[in-house]
C-alpha positions as CSV (number, residue, x, y, z in Angstrom):
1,X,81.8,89.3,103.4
2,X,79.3,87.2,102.5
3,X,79.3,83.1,101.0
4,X,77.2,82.8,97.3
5,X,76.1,80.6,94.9
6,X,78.4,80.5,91.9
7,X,75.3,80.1,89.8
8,X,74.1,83.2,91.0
9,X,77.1,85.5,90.0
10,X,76.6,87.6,86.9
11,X,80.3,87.6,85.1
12,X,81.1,90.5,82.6
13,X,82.9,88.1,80.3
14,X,86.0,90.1,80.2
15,X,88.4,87.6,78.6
16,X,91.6,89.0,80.2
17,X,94.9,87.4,79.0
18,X,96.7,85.0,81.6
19,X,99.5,82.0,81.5
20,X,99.1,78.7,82.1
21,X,101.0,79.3,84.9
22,X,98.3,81.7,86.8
23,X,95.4,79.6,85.8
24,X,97.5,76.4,87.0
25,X,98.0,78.6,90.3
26,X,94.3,79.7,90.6
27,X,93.2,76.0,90.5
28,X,96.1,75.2,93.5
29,X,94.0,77.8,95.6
30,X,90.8,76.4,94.5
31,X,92.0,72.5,95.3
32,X,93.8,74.0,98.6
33,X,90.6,76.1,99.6
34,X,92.6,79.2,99.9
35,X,90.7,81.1,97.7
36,X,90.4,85.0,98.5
37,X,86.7,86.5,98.3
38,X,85.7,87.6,95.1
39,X,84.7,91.3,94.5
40,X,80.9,92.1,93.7
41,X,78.3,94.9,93.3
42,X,74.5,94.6,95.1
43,X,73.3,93.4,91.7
44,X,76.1,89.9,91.9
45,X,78.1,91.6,89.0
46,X,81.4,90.4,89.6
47,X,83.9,92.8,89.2
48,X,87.1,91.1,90.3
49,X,87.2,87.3,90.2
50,X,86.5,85.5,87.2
51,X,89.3,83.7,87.4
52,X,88.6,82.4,90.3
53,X,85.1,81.5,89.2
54,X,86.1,80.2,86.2
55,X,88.8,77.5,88.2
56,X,85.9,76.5,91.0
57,X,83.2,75.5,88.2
58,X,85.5,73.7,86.7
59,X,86.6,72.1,89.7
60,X,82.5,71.5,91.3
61,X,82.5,73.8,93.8
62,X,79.1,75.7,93.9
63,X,79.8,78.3,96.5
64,X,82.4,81.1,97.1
65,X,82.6,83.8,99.3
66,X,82.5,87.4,98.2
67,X,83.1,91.2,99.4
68,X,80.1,93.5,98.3
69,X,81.2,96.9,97.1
């Protein structure tokens, strides 16, 4: 597992549907700092976590840790 720069992440812009309630519950584990590694290739394509990087920009946080596959 390794710690990037959100900035450096390339998302695939996959809108995916979700409630307010699992957005609401992404920012929680954003604000808590329990926030479970993103999934990404060698090239920084994300391919699980938007979401998540979607609530932490919004939130300020620059940096989140992710497992390369």
């Amino acid at each position: 597992m390794i710690k990037v720069q959100i900035s450096d992440l390339k998302s695939n812009n996959r809108k995916a549907s979700r409630t307010i309630a699992q957005i609401e519950y992404v920012r929680n584990m954003v604000k808590d700092g329990s926030i479970p590694a993103i999934l990404i290739d060698s090239q920084y394509n994300v391919i699980d976590g938007n979401h998540r990087i979607a609530a932490c920009k919004e939130l300020g946080v620059t940096e989140i840790y992710a497992k390369v596959i």
